[in-house]
Structure formats: C-alpha cells, structure tokens
N, C-alpha and C positions, 0 to 999 in steps of 0.2 A: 380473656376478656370477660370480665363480670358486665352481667345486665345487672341496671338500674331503670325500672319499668318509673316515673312519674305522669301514671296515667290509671283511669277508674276502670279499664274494658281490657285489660292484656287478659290473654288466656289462662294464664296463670296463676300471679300475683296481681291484677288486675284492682288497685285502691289500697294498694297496701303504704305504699311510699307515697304518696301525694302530699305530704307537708313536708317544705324541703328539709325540714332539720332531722326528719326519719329516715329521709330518703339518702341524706347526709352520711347520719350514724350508720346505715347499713352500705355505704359505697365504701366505709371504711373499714367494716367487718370485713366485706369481701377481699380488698386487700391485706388484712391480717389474715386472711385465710387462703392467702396467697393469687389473687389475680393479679395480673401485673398492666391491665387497665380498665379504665370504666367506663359503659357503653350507657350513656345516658338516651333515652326516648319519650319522648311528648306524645304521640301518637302512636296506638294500634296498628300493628300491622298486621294479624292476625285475622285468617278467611274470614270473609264478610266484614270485617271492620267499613266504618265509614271515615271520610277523612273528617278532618279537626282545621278549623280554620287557623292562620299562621297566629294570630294575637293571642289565642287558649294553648295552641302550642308553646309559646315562648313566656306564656303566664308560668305553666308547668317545669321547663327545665332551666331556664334562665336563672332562678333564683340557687336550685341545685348544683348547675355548674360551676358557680362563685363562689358555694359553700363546700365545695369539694376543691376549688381551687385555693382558697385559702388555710386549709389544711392538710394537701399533698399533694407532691408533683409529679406525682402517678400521671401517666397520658390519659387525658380524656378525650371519650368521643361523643360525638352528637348522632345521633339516629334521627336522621331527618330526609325527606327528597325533598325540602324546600331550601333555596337559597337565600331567603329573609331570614331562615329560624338558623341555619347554618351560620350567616356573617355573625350574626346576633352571639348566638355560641363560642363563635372563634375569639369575640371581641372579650366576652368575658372568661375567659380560657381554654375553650377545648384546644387540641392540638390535631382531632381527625375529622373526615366529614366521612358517616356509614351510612351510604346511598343505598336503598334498597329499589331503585331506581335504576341503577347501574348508570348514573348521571344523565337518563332520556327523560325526568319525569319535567325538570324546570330546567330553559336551556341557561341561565344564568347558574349555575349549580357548577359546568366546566372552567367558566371566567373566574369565578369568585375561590375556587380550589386553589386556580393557577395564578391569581395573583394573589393569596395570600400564603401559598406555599406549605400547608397542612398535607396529612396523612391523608388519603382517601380508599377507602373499603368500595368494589365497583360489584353490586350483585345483578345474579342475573333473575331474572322475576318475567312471570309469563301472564301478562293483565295486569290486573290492578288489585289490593285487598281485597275489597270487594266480590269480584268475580272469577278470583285470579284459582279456583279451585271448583269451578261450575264442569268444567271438561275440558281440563288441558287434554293435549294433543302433541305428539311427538311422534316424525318419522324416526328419527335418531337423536336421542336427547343430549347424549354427550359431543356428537359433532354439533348441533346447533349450539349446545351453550359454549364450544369451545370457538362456535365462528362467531358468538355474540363479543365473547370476550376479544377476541381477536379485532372485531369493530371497533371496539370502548376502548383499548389500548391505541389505536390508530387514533381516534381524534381525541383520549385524553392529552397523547403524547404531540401530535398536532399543536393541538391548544395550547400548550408553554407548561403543562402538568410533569414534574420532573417522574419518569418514568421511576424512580427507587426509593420513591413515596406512594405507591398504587401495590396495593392489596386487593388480589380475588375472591371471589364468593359465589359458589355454585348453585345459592337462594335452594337450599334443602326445604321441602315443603311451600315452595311459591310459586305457585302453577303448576306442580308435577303431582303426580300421581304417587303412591308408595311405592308402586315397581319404580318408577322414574326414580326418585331416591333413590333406592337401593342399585340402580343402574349408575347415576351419578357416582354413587359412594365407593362403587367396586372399582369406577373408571377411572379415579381421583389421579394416580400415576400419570394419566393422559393430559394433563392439565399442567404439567411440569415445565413442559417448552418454552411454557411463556415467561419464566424465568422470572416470576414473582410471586409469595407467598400468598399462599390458598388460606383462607376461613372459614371454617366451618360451626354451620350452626344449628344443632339437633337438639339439642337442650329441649328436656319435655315434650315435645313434638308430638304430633298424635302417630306418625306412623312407627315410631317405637311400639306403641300400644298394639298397631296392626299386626309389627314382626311377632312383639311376646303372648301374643292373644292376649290382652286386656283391656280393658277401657279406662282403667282405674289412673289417673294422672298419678298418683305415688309409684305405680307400676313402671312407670318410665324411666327412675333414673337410673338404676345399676345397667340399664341397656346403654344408658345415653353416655353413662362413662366408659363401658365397654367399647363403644363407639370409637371415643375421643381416644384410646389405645389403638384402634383400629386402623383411623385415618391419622394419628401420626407414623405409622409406620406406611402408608401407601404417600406418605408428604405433606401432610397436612400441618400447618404451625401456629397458627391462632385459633384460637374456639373458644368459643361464644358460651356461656357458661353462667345458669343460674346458682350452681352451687360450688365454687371454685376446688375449695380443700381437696375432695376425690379426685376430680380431671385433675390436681395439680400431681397427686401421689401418685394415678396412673400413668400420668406423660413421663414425672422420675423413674416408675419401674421400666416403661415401654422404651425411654432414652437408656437405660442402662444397659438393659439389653443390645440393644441395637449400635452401644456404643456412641453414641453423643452426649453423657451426662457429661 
C-alpha cells in the first residue's frame, strides 16, 4: 500500500503532492515501483496534528482520486475517520475506507461501509492525533488492542459489514509508546485468530529512529524495510509503505524463503 500524502503538515512528505496532477504522477510511480494499492489522505494524522475540517479535506483528495481513477484500476483508498470525506471518495472511486478511527470516530462511518460495500482498514488508536502520544498507557497492550479489535469485529459484523472485506491495523506509533511497538510488533502472531489480514504501518516512523539511535528521518528506512521482512514472516500482509520498490523486493525474498512466492 503506497501512501499518497495530499496535505501541507504530514511528517514526512508534508506539501509535496498537494496539486493533484503531482500527486497523480507520483501514485503512479509508486505503482510502477510496484505497490499494489494507493492509500490516499487529506488530513494529518501525525502526533499533534489538528484536524482539517471535512470541505479542505475533500478540496485535497477528491480531485486525486479521479485522476488516479481514470488512469488505473489499482484499488484505492481513502484515509479518512470522516464519513462525508469517505462517501465523497467512494463516489468518485476509491474502493477502501482506512479508518484510523477503527470506525469510533464518526458513528455514520459503520452504515456507510456497510451499505456501500468497500474494503475497510479498522486501526486501533489510543486518543486522538492530537494528544494521542502525551502518555499513552497500557496494562497489557497486545490483550487490549486485540479486545479492541475483537469489539470493532463484533459491531462491524453486526452492522451488515461483510466480515471478508475488514482488514486489521495495530495503529503502530498511535498512542503507544516505542516499547508499546515493539511489544505489538513481536506479538503480531497473536493477532491471527481473528482470521483477517493485519496492516502494518512503520514506514518512517520516529520510533525506528528510537530502535537505530538516530533522529535523522533518512535513518529510518532500511530499519523500516527490515521491518516489513520481519512482520511478514510473524503474518503480516499489507504495509503501508512510502517507498514501495524495497518493501516490494524484501516481501519476494522473505516469501521465498518461507515458501509463499
């Protein structure tokens, strides 16, 4: 899953794509460099971020979507916890909605999945952007996010959300601490039960920088692919990925290995 940031504050690439016809040409790099879908966002999610009201959001990716929709039929998604900026998306092609939300943030968000019948990404996230990294807290971080998920499976599936359309997301770096990562990351096999494909999202992350001693954001990505070898062999199948081509050559060797090529 290539990101597609069209917004001015990402931590990263933060203004780089905001004309949709760049934002365009580089959603179609990333699939020539092999992602096999694009994760479009209007909004920051990134510690401290503040929100974007729904009308600046859907200025930003609305026009992206269409111009990625009318030249390939790669699956797109929408990075959104709004149900306005989601329908908006679906109408002009996405085919996911990647709730960082884990679908609590807008309760129109599980209706609008379930009746239009999209892919849905459910993360788990502890607060809000915002504040969601002031002093997370955890007795047990892998039992709680595996009972959050265990909740959001119960009323996606409730709600008429066709259960073999719902993808996991253990929100790496969203409200957890780096030991909390690295706690998640190790525990990933635990997460299996629920018998629906995990996403993982590390890509540049600051607490790579924590593991390798660095501060330097260049510093993070041979960690971040190491990574992406790492959690597919503990089960991991989608990742989230600002630079596809490496994650693509590490999951061929890590699949080779392990016998899935």
């Amino acid at each position: 899953m290539g990101i597609l940031n069209a917004t001015p504050d990402s931590f990263s690439d933060g203004g780089s794509f905001m004309e949709p016809a760049a934002a365009c040409d580089h959603g179609m790099k990333m699939l020539d460099d092999g992602a096999d879908i694009l994760d479009v966002g209007g909004e920051s999610t990134r510690p401290g971020a503040e929100s974007v009201p729904a009308a600046e959001e859907l200025r930003r990716v609305i026009p992206v979507i269409r111009a990625l929709r009318a030249r390939t039929e790669a699956p797109i998604s929408i990075d959104t916890c709004k149900a306005t900026v989601a329908a908006a998306a679906i109408e002009a092609g996405a085919d996911i909605v990647n709730d960082v939300t884990g679908l609590c943030g807008d309760p129109e968000m599980i209706p609008l999945v379930a009746r239009s019948g999209v892919g849905v990404v459910v993360m788990h996230m502890r607060g809000e952007p915002r504040t969601m990294q002031l002093d997370p807290v955890y007795e047990d971080v892998l039992r709680e996010v595996g009972e959050f998920f265990r909740q959001a499976l119960d009323a996606a599936i409730t709600s008429g959300i066709d259960p073999m359309r719902i993808v996991l997301d253990p929100g790496i770096g969203f409200g957890k601490t780096p030991e909390h990562n690295r706690q998640l990351l190790r525990g990933l096999s635990l997460f299996a039960g629920f018998g629906r494909p995990l996403l993982i999202g590390v890509s540049r992350k600051s607490f790579l920088g924590w593991i390798a001693g660095s501060p330097r954001i260049e510093d993070r990505h041979w960690p971040g692919v190491a990574l992406t070898s790492c959690c597919r062999e503990r089960g991991a199948r989608i990742f989230r990925v600002h630079d596809p081509k490496p994650h693509k050559e590490a999951l061929r060797m890590t699949e080779a290995i392990l016998g899935d090529a």
